[in-house]
C-alpha positions as CSV (number, residue, x, y, z in Angstrom):
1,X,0.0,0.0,0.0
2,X,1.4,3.4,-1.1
3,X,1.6,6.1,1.6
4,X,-0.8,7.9,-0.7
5,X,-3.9,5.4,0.5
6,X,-2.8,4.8,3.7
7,X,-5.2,6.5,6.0
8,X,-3.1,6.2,9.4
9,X,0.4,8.4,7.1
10,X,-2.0,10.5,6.1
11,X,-2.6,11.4,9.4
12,X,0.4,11.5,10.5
13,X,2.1,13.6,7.8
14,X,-1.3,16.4,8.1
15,X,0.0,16.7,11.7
16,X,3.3,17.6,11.0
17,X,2.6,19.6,7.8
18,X,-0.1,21.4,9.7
19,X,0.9,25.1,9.3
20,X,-0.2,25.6,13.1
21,X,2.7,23.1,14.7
22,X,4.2,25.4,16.9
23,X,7.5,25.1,15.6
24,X,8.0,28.9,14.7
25,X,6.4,29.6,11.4
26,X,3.8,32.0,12.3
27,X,6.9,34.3,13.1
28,X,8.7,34.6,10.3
29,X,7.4,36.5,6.8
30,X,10.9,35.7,5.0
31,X,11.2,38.8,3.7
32,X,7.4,39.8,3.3
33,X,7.0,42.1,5.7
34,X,9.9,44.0,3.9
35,X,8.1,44.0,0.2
36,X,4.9,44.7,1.8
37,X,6.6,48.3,3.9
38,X,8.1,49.2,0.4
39,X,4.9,48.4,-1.3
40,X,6.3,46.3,-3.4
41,X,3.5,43.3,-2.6
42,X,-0.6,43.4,-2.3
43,X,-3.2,42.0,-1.6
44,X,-4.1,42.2,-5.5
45,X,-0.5,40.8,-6.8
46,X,-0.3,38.0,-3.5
47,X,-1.5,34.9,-5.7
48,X,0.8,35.9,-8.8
49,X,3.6,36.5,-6.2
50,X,3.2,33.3,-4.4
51,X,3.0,31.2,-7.9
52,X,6.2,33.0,-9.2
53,X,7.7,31.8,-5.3
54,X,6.6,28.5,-5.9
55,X,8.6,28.5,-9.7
56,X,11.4,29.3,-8.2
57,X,12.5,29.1,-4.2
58,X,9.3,26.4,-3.9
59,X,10.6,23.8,-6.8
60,X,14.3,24.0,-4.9
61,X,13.1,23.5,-1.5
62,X,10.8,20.9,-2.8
63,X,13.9,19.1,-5.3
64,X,16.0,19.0,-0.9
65,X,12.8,17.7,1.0
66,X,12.1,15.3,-2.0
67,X,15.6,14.0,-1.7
68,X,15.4,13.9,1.7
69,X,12.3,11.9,2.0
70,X,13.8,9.2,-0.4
71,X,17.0,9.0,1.9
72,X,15.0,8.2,5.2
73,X,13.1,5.6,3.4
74,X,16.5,4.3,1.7
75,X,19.4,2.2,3.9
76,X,20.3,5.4,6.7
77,X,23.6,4.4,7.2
78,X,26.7,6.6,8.4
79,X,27.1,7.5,4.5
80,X,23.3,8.2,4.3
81,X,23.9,11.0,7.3
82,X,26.9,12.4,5.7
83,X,25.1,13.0,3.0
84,X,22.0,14.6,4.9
85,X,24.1,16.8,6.3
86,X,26.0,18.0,3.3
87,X,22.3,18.6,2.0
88,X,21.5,20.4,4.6
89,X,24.7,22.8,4.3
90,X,23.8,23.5,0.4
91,X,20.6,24.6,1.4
92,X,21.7,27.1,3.8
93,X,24.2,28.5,1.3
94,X,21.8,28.9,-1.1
95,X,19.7,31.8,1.5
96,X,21.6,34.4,0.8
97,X,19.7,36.7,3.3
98,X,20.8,35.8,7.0
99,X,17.2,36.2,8.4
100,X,16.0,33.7,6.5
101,X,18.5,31.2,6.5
102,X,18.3,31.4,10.4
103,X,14.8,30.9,10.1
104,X,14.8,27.7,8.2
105,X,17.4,26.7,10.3
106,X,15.2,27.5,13.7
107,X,12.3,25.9,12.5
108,X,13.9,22.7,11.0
109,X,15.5,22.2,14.5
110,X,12.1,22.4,16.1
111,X,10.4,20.4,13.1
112,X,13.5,17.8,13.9
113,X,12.8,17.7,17.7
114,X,9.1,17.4,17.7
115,X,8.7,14.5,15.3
116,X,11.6,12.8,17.5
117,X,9.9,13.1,20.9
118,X,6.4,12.0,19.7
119,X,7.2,9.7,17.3
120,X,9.9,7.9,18.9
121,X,11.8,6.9,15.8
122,X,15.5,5.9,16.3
123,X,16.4,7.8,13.1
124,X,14.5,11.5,14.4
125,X,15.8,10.6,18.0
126,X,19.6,10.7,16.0
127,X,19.1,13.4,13.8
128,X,17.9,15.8,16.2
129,X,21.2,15.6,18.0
130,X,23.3,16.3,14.7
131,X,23.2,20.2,15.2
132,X,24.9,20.0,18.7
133,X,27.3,17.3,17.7
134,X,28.5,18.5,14.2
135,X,27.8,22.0,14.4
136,X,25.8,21.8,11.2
137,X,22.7,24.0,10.6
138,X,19.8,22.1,9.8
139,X,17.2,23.5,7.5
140,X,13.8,23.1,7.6
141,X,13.3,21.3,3.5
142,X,15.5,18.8,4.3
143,X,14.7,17.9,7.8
144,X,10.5,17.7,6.9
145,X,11.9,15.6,4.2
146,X,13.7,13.1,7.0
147,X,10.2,13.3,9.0
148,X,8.6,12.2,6.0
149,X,10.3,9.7,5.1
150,X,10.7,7.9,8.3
151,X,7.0,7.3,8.5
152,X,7.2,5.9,5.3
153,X,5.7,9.2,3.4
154,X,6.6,8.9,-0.6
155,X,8.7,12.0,-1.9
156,X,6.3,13.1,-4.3
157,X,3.7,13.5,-1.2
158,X,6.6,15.1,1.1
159,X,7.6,17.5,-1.6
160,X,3.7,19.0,-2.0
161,X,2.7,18.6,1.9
162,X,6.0,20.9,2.8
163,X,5.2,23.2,0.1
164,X,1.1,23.3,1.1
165,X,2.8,24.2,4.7
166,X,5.0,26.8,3.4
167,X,2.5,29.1,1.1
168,X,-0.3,28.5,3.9
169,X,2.1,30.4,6.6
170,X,3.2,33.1,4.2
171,X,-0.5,33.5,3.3
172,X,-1.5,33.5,7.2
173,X,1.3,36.0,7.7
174,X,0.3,38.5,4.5
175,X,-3.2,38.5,6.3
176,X,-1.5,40.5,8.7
177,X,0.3,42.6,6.6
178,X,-2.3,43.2,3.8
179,X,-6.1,43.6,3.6
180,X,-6.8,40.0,3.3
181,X,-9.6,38.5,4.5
182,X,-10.2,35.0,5.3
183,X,-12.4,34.2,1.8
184,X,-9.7,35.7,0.0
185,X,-6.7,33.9,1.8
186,X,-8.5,30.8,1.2
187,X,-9.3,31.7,-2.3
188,X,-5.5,31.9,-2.9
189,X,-4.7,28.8,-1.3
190,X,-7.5,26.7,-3.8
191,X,-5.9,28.7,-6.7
192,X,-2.3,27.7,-6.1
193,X,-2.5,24.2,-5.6
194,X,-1.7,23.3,-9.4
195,X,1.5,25.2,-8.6
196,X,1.9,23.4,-5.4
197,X,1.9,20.2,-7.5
198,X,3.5,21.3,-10.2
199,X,6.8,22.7,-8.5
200,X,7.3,19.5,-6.3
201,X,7.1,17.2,-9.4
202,X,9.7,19.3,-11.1
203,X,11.7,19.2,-7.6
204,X,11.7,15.4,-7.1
205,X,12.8,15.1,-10.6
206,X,15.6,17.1,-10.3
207,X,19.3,16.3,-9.3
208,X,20.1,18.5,-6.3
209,X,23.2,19.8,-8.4
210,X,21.0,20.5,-11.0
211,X,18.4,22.7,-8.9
212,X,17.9,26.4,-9.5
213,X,16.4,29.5,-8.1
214,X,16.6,33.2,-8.5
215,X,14.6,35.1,-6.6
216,X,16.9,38.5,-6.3
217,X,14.1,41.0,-5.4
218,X,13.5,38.1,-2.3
219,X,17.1,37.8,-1.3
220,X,17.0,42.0,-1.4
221,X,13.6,42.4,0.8
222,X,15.1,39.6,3.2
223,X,18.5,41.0,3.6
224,X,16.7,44.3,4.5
225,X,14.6,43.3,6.7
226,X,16.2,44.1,10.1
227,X,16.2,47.5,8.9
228,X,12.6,48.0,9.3
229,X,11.5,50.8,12.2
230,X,9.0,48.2,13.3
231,X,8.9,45.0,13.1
232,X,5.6,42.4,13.4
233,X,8.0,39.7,12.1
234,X,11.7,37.8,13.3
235,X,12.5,37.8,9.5
């Protein structure tokens, strides 16, 4: 039985890619709140926005978790783990903008943590120690990835359940930067799910050193962040 009818992963992976689990997101815009102070994003432009994020920064993250997810599931050996981690460094070097990179980090420790403690699974119990005994930073593609794939999640699945997480925060968090109501939040949600789709198929078919993304205008808004008067947002 594929993960995709098994009612019990199901479950288990809409609990972990709930956009709720307290594991940071609802603080972080990642560069939003920036774009939105400049006026460079609204409430009009959100949807087109969020399916040109999804092109780009959404198919890489997905192309990490997807690879991820297919390691977990794979022989996790010492080699497995070297690899991981090596993942998990590429990642972080492509954020160009510190805020952001330290947010993904942040929230992939807690992601790490959380499926360890109530799942009990020997390979999240491990993992969540690698920070604190390799003094690599863990981002948060990779690491929902691991979760996935170590209750038996198939990478296509991972890949579209991390980026279904990832727009519903940044949409939760433009409600409270733009005049967005709740129809219309949900309205862009249902509207970007071919996109969802679409940029983790093209991420789990892609070799990791063949993965791209530009998003300069992004990497600019995130970078500049911390130079906001006020701030409703960590990045």
């Amino acid at each position: 039985m594929s993960s995709g009818s098994d009612p019990e992963l199901l479950l288990k992976l809409q609990q972990f890619a709930d956009s709720a689990l307290p594991i940071g997101g609802a603080s972080h815009s990642f560069g939003l709140e920036f774009l939105t102070d400049a006026q460079l994003l609204t409430a009009d432009g959100l949807e087109a926005f969020l399916v040109d994020y999804l092109n780009e920064a959404g198919a890489l993250e997905a192309a990490y978790c997807s690879a991820s997810c297919a390691l977990a599931k794979s022989v996790f050996d010492a080699r497995a783990l070297d690899q991981w981690l090596d993942w998990n460094t590429e990642l972080g070097a492509r954020k160009l903008a510190r805020e952001s990179r330290d947010a993904s980090a942040a929230m992939g420790r807690r992601l790490l943590d959380l499926a360890a403690r109530v799942s009990g699974i020997p390979l999240l119990l491990g993992a969540r120690e690698l920070p604190s005994s390799t003094g690599v930073e863990l981002q948060l593609a990779p690491c929902f990835g691991l979760v996935a794939g170590a209750i038996g999640i198939d990478s296509d699945l991972a890949a579209c359940a991390y980026l279904q997480q990832a727009v519903t925060a940044l949409v939760s968090c433009c409600q409270r930067l733009l005049p967005l109501g709740q129809t219309g939040a949900q309205q862009i949600l249902w509207n970007l799910k071919p996109a969802i789709v679409d940029a983790a198929k093209r991420g789990s078919s892609t070799a990791l050193e063949l993965a791209e993304c530009f998003t300069p205008l992004l990497d600019v808004a995130s970078a500049r962040h911390a130079t906001l008067h006020t701030r409703l947002f960590i990045s």
